[in-house]
Structures are given as structure tokens and as C-alpha cells.
PATIFI-721780 format. One record per residue (C-alpha): residue number from 1; residue in three letters; x, y, z. Coordinates in steps of 0.2 Angstrom, whole numbers, plus 5000, padded with zeros to 4 digits. Example, Ala and Ser with C-alpha at 12.3 -4.5 7.8 and 13.67 -1.06 7.14 Angstrom:
BEGIN
NODE    nr   rest      X      Y      Z
NODE     1    ALA   5062   4978   5039
NODE     2    SER   5068   4995   5036
//
This chain:
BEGIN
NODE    nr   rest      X      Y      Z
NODE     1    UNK   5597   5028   5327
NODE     2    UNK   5580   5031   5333
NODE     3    UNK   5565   5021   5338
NODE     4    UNK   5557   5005   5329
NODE     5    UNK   5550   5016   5311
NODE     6    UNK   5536   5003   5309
NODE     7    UNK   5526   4990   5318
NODE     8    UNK   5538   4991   5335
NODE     9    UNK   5527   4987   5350
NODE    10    UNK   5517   4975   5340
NODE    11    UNK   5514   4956   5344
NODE    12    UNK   5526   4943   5334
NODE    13    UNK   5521   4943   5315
NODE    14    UNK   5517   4951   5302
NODE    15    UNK   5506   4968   5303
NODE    16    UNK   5494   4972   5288
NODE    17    UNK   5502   4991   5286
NODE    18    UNK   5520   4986   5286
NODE    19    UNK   5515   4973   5273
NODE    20    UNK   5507   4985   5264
NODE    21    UNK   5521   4995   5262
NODE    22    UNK   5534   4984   5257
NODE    23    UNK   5525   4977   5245
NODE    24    UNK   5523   4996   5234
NODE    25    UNK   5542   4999   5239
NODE    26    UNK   5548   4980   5232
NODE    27    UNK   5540   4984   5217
NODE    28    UNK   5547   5002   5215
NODE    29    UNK   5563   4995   5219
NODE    30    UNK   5564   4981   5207
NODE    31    UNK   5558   4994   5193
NODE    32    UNK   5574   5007   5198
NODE    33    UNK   5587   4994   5199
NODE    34    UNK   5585   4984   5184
NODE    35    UNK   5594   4994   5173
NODE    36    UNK   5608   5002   5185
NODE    37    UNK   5626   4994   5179
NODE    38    UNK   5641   4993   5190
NODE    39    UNK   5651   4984   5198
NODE    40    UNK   5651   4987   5215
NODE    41    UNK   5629   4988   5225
NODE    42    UNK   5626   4994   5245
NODE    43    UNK   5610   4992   5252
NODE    44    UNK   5607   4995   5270
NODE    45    UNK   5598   4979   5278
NODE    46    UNK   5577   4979   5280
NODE    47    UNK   5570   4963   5283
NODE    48    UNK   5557   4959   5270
NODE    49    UNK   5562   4970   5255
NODE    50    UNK   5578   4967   5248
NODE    51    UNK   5582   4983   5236
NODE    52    UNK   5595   4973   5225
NODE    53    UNK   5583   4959   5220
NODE    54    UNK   5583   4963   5200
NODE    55    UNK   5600   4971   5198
NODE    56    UNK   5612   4965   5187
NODE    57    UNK   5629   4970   5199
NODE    58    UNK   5635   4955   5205
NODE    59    UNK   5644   4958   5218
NODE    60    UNK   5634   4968   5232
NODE    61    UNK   5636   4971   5251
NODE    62    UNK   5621   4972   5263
NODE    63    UNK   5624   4985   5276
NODE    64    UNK   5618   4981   5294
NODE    65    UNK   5617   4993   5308
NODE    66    UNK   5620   4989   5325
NODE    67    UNK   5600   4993   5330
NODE    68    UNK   5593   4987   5314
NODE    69    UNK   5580   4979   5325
NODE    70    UNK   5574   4994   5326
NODE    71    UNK   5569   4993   5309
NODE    72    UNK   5565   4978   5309
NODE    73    UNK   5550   4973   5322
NODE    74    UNK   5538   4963   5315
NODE    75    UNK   5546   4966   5298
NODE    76    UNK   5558   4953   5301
NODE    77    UNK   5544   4940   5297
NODE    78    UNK   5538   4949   5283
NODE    79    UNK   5537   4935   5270
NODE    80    UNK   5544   4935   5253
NODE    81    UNK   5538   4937   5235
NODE    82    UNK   5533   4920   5231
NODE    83    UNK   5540   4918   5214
NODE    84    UNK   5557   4929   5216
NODE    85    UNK   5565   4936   5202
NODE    86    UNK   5581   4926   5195
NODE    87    UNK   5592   4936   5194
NODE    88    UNK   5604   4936   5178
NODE    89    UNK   5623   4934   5184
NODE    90    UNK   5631   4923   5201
NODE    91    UNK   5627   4934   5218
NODE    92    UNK   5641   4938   5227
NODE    93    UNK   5633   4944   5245
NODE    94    UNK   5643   4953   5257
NODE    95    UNK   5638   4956   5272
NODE    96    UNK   5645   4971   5283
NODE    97    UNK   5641   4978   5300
NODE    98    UNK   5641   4997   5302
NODE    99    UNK   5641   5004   5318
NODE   100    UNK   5637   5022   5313
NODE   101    UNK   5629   5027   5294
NODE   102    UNK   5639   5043   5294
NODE   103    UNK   5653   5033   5292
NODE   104    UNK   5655   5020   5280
NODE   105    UNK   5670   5008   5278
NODE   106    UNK   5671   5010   5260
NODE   107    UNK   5683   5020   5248
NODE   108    UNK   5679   5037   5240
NODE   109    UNK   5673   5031   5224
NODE   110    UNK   5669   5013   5226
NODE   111    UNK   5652   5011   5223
NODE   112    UNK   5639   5011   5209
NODE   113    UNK   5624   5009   5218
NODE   114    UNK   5617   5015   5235
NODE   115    UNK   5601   5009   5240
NODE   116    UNK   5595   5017   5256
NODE   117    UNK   5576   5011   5262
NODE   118    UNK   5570   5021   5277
NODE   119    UNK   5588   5025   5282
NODE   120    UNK   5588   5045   5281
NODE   121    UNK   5573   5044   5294
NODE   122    UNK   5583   5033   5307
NODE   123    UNK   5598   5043   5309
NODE   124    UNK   5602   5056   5322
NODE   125    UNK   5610   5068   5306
NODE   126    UNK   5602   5066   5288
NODE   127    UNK   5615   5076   5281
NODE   128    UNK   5629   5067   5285
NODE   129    UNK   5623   5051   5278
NODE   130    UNK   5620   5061   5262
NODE   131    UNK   5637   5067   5262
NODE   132    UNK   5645   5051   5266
NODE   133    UNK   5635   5043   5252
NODE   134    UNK   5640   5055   5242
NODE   135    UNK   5658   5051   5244
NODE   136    UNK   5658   5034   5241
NODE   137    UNK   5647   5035   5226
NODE   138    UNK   5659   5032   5209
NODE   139    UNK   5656   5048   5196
NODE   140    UNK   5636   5044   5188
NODE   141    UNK   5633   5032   5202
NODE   142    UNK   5615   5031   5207
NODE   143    UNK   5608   5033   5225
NODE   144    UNK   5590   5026   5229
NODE   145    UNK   5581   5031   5244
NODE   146    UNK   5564   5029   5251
NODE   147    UNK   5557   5037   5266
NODE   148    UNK   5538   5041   5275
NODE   149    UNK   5530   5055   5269
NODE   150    UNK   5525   5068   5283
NODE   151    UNK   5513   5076   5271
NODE   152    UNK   5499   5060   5270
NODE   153    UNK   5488   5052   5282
NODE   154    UNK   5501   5041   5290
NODE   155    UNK   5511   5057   5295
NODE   156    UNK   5494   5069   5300
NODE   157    UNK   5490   5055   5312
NODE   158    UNK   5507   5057   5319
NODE   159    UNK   5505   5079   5322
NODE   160    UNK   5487   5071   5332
NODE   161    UNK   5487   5070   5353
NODE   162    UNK   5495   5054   5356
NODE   163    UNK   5499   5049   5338
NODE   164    UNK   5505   5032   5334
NODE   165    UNK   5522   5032   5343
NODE   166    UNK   5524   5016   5342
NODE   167    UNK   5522   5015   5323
NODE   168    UNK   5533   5028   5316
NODE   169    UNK   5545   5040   5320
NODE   170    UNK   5541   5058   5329
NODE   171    UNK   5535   5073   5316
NODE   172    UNK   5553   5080   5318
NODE   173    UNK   5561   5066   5311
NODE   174    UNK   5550   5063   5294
NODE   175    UNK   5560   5072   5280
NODE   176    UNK   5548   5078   5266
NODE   177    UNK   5552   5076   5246
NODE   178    UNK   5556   5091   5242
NODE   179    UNK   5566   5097   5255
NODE   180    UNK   5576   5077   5251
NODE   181    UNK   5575   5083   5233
NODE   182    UNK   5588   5101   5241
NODE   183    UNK   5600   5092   5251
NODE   184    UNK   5603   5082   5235
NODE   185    UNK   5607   5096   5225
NODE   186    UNK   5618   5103   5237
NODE   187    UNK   5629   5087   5237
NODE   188    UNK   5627   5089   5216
NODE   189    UNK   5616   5074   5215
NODE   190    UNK   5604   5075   5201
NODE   191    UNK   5587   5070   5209
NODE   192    UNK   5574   5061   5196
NODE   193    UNK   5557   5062   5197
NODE   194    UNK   5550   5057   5214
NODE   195    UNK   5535   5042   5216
NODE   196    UNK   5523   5041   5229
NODE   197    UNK   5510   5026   5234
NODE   198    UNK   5500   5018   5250
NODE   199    UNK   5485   5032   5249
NODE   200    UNK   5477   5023   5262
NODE   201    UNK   5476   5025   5281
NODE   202    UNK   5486   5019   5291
NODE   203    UNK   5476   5000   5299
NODE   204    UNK   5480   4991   5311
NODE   205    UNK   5469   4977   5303
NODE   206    UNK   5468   4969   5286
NODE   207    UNK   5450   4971   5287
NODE   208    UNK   5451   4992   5288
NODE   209    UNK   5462   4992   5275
NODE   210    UNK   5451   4982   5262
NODE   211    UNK   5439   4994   5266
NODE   212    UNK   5451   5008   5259
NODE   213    UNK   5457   5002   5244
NODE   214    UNK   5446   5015   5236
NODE   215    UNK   5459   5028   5240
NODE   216    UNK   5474   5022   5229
NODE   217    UNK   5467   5025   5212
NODE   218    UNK   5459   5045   5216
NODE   219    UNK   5475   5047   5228
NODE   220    UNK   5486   5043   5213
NODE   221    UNK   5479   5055   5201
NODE   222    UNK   5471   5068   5213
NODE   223    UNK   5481   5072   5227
NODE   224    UNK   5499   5060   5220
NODE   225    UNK   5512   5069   5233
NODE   226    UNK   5501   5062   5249
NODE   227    UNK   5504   5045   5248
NODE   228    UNK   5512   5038   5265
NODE   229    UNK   5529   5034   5257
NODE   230    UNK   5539   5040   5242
NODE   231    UNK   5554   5036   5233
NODE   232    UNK   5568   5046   5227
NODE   233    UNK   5583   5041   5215
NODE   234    UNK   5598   5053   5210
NODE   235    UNK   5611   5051   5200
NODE   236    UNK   5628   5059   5206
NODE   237    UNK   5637   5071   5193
NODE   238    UNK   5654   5077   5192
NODE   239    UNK   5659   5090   5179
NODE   240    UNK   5674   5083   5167
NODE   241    UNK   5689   5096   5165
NODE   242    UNK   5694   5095   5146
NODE   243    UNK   5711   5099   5143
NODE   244    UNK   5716   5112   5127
NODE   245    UNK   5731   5113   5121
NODE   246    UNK   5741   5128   5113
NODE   247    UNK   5737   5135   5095
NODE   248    UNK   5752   5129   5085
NODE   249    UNK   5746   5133   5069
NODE   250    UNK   5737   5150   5066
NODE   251    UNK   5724   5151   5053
NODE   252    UNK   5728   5161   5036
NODE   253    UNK   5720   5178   5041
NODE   254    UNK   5706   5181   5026
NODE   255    UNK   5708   5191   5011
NODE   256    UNK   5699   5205   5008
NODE   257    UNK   5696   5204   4990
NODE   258    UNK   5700   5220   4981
NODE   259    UNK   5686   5231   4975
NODE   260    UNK   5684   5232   4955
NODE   261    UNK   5683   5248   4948
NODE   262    UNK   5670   5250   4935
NODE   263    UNK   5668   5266   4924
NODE   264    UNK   5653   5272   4920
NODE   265    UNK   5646   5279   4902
NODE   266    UNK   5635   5293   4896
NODE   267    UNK   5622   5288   4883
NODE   268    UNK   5628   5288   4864
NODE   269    UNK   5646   5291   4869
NODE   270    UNK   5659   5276   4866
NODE   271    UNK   5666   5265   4879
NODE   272    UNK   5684   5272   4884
NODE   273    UNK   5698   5261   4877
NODE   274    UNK   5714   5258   4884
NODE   275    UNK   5711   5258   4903
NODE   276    UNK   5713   5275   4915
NODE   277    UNK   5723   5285   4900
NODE   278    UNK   5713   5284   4888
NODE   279    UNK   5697   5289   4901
NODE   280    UNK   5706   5305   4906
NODE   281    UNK   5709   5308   4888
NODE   282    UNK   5691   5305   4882
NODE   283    UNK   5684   5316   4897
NODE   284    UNK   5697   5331   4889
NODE   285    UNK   5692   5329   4873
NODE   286    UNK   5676   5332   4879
NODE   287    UNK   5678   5347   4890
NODE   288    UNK   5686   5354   4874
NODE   289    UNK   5670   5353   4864
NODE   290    UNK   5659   5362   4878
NODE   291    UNK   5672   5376   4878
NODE   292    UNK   5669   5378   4857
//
């Protein structure tokens, strides 16, 4: 894992930005989980935003990485919503240390839900998490992930002399939506459409960021893929083999019905009676009165 993603370096408390934030990512969470059904939920821990809030699973396991107070800073004082959602079945909470997000101590298979909020970012190799995600995510399991976006203000600031080191992670590390949106498809997770939010600046105060609340309604419809943060949510398909079984019973080859034969007469002349003789006949007689 890397260094503190936001609000590392600050004093003790809460900071305006990383509030912020989490508020757009609880409420886009809370929309993506509500109707995700299961019986087994991961999330990786992030003080301040708990991903699993509405879902109905009851039994779900929180994640927590041997550095998550990298994560955490001043977000570990983040405070809650103040009317949380109740949620409709008895919670069963497991809690699990992880050493390493490449290798989770879960089954192949095992899980319905995956929730991964600014986890990707953190770690050393992307693609591995992916792939070990990918492995312990039942057939149509649901992975969520929410990461910075490098293309906003937040990560221009970043590409500037000095930057904000101390807020968020190096350039390098920032992964970008649509190259997240690839690796998913790679791994044959169906990606949905991605959100974006927080058009405003990155403030250090709440003061600034009053001042730029003008931003979120143009940014939304103007410029929607530069918000600082973005989430993703993929759904993991696996193609079903359908066994067939030998023909048994051949079907009756058609029959083609047999053409009709229909005889044709001259004006004024009777119709032949008596079937093909009786044609052959008439057509003699007739030759023999051209002849006379």
C-alpha cells in the first residue's frame, strides 16, 4: 500500500474536502447496494463510509488492511449520517485482517458482493486485486469500486510543481475510468455505467468550498467525466454450457406432393373421357380427319 489517499499530514479532525467526498460516495453507495441480493458481502474498511449500510445480505465481512491508517487520517473522525438507514434483516459483521489485497482469505466463489472504496488506488498492483476479486466473486456477483479521478481538478493539481502530496496519491497511481472500465472486461466483468461528483476544487477550508458550489450543477451536465471521484459497478458473467443430448427420434422427412396432371382442350372440341386412352384416342381420330 501507498501513502495516506486523503487528509494525511493534516491536524486531528475532520477536513472539509474529505468530508465532501464521502458524503457523494455514501449516497452513491447506498443507491448501488440496496438492491444487490446474496448471501455472502466484503467491503474493504474506510472510516466514515460504510459501503454495506442499505444492503439487505446479512451476513457481511469488513476487510481491514494492515496500513488502513493510511486510508484513514482524519477520516477516522469522519462523523456519520445522523439518521442511518435501518437496515431490513439482523447484521452479522465479520471482521477480517488482510495483510495483502492480492490475496484474499476467501473461497473461489464465496461471495455476492465486493465493495472496494479507494482500494485499486492504494495497492502496489491493480490487476491483481481485480483478478483476486474476480475469483472469489460467485457467478453474477457484483463488484463496486470507487476511486479519484485523474482527469478533474483534484488530479490536475496533482500534475502541478509541488502538488498536494499530502492529499492524494502520486499521478502514477490515480487509475482513470476507462481504462478501470478495460481491465474489467478483461477479467469478464460487465462494467455498468460509470458516475461521477465533487466538481469542486479541491479546499482546504469550508469557506473556499461554499464559494464553489457553483461548479456542481454546470460540471454535472457540461463537463460530467471531471468530477474528482467516480464510481464503477460490474456485474461478473460466466457463460452456461447447455448440455444436448442425441436425436433419438428422426423427424418424418416431407412429402413432396405429386404434381397433377391436367389436359388441356381446344375450343369446341369435347372433353376426353376415360382418362389417358381415351385422350390418345381422341387426338387419332383427329389426326385422321386433317389427313381427309
Amino acid at each position: 500500500m501507498n501513502d495516506p489517499i486523503i487528509g494525511a499530514g493534516q491536524p486531528p479532525g475532520v477536513s472539509p474536502a474529505s468530508d465532501y467526498l464521502l458524503r457523494w460516495e455514501q449516497e452513491r453507495f447506498d443507491a448501488a447496494v440496496a438492491d444487490v441480493f446474496g448471501y455472502y458481502a466484503l467491503q474493504f474498511a474506510l472510516p466514515g463510509l460504510d459501503c454495506l449500510r442499505t444492503n439487505r445480505i446479512s451476513c457481511r465481512v469488513e476487510a481491514r488492511l494492515p496500513c488502513s491508517a493510511g486510508l484513514e487520517g482524519p477520516l477516522a473522525a469522519a462523523p456519520q449520517p445522523a439518521a442511518p438507514v435501518q437496515p431490513q434483516a439482523p447484521l452479522r459483521r465479520a471482521l477480517v485482517r488482510v495483510e495483502r489485497p492480492e490475496e484474499l482469505p476467501f473461497a473461489t466463489q464465496s461471495l455476492d458482493l465486493v465493495a472496494l472504496p479507494h482500494v485499486l488506488e492504494a495497492s502496489t498492483d491493480p490487476h491483481e486485486v481485480l483478478r483476486e476479486v474476480e475469483r472469489v466473486l460467485r457467478p453474477e456477483g457484483r463488484l463496486i469500486v470507487s476511486g479519484l479521478n485523474p482527469i478533474s481538478l483534484w488530479g490536475a493539481r496533482q500534475l502541478l510543481p509541488g502538488g498536494l502530496p499530502w492529499a492524494l496519491p502520486p499521478p502514477q497511481h490515480l487509475i482513470a475510468q476507462p481504462r478501470l472500465r478495460d481491465w474489467l472486461k478483461l477479467l469478464g466483468l460487465e462494467p455498468d455505467r460509470a458516475q461521477y461528483g465533487c466538481y469542486r476544487p479541491y479546499c482546504r477550508t469550508s469557506a473556499w468550498l461554499e464559494r464553489t458550489a457553483f461548479l456542481e450543477r454546470p460540471g454535472d451536465r457540461w463537463w460530467p467525466i471531471c468530477g474528482a471521484v467516480y464510481m464503477l459497478s460490474a456485474v461478473k458473467r460466466v457463460r452456461a454450457m447447455r448440455l444436448v443430448g442425441p436425436a433419438w427420434k428422426k423427424p418424418a422427412a416431407a412429402r413432396a406432393a405429386a404434381p397433377a396432371a391436367v389436359a388441356s382442350t381446344q375450343a369446341g372440341a369435347a372433353p376426353p373421357v376415360g382418362g389417358g386412352s381415351a385422350r390418345v384416342s381422341g387426338t387419332c381420330s383427329r389426326e385422321t380427319a386433317a389427313a381427309d
